[in-house]
Residue, then its C-alpha position, 0 to 999 in steps of 0.5 A: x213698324x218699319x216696312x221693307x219691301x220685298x226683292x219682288x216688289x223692288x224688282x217689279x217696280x225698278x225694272x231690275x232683273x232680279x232673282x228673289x229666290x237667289x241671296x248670292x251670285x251676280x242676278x241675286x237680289x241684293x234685299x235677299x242677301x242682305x236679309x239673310x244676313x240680318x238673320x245670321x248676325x241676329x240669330x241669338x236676339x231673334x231666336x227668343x221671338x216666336x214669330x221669327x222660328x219659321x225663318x230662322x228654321x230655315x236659316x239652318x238649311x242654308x249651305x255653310x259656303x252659302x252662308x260665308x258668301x252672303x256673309x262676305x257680301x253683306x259686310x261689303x255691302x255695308x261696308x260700302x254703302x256706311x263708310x264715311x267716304x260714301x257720305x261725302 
């Protein structure tokens, strides 16, 4: 089973001035904005477990710009972190 911890904790136990709570603007918490983002990309595959409809019910009550800022934050995010130029 894979662990990810939570904005809290990393928050915690890095020092960081992180905000759980908020997915999206400078004090967001980059584990929070990437999660939510999971959510939306995975939301067919998830829907069919039972144990994700609590999270994914609350997927819904995001606000659609909300949505698009995590989204286009995510995919820079990933974009930057797994493209080849940052292997090196």
């Amino acid at each position: 089973m894979l662990f990810l911890p939570s904005c809290q904790l990393v928050a915690k136990r890095s020092g960081l001035l992180l905000r759980p709570a908020k997915a999206t603007g400078d004090d967001s918490c980059p584990l929070t904005m990437l999660y939510w983002d999971f959510l939306m990309r995975h939301e067919k595959f998830l829907s069919k477990t039972h144990c994700m409809s609590m999270q994914l019910k609350k997927l819904t009550r995001l606000d659609p710009l909300q949505c698009k800022a995590i989204q286009q934050r995510a995919a820079h995010v990933r974009g930057a972190c797994c493209s080849p130029a940052s292997a090196i």
